[in-house]
C-alpha positions in Angstrom: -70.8 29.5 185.1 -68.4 31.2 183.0 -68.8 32.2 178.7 -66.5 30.4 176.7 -65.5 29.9 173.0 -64.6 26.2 172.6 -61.9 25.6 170.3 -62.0 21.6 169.0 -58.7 20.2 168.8 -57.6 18.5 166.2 -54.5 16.5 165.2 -52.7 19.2 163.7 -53.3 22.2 166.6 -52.8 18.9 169.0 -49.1 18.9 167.4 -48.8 22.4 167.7 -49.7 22.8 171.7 -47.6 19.5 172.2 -44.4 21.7 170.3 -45.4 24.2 173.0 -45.5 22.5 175.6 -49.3 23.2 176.4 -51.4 20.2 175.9 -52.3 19.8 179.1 -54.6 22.8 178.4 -56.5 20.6 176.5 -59.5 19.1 178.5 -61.7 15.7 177.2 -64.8 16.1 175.8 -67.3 14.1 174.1 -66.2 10.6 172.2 -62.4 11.2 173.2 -61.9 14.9 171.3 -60.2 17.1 173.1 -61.1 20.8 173.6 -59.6 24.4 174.7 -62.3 26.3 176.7 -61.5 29.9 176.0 -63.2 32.3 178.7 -64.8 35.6 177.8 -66.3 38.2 180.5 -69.7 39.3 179.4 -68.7 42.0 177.4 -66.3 40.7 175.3 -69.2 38.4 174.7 -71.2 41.4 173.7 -68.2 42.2 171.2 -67.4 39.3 169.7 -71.3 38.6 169.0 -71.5 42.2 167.5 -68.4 41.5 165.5 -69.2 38.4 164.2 -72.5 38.0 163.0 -72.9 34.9 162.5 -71.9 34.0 166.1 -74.5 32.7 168.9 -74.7 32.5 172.7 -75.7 29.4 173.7 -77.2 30.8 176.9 -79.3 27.3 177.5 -76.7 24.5 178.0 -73.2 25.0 177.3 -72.9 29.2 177.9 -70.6 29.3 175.3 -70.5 31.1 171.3 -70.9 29.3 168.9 -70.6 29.7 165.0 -67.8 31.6 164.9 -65.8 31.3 161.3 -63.2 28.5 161.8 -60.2 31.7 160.5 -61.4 33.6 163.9 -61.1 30.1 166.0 -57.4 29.7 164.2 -56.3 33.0 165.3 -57.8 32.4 168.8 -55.9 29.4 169.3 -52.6 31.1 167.9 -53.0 33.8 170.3 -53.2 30.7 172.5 -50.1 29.2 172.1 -48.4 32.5 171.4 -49.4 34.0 174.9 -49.2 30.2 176.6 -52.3 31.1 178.3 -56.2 30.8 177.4 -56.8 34.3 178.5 -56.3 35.8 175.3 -59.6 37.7 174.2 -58.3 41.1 175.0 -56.1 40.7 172.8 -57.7 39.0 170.4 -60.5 41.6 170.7 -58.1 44.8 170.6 -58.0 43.9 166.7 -61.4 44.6 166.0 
């Protein structure tokens, strides 16, 4: 199973991938939300937990980081919708 950062969608960033003409990226989850699953190889994992330290790897059930500040999640989505594509932590990464 793959890491991932799951970014929650709400109204307003389900607006903005609709302008874009990406909501299909947007999957179902629990009690009709919608979320973007954002994948990350094992190293940016690594980087992103060293980074931010408030962040976790939920290495039990979801294999995905959680706690990340909701500013980081806002510019992970932007990148999102900028690049049209969820493979955007390189990028996102190169910042840091």
């Amino acid at each position: 199973m793959s890491i991932t950062i799951n970014i929650w969608i709400n109204e307003e960033r389900y607006e903005k991938l609709q302008k874009a003409g990406l909501a299909n990226m947007a999957e179902e989850a629990l009690a009709g939300l919608k979320v973007i699953k954002v994948p990350c190889t094992e190293q940016q994992k690594d980087k992103v937990l060293k980074v931010f330290p408030t962040a976790k790897y939920d290495s039990a059930t979801t294999k995905s980081i959680e706690l990340l500040p909701r500013e980081v999640k806002d510019k992970i989505f932007d990148l999102v919708v900028e690049k049209q594509s969820i493979d955007v932590m390189d990028d996102f990464l190169k910042n840091y």
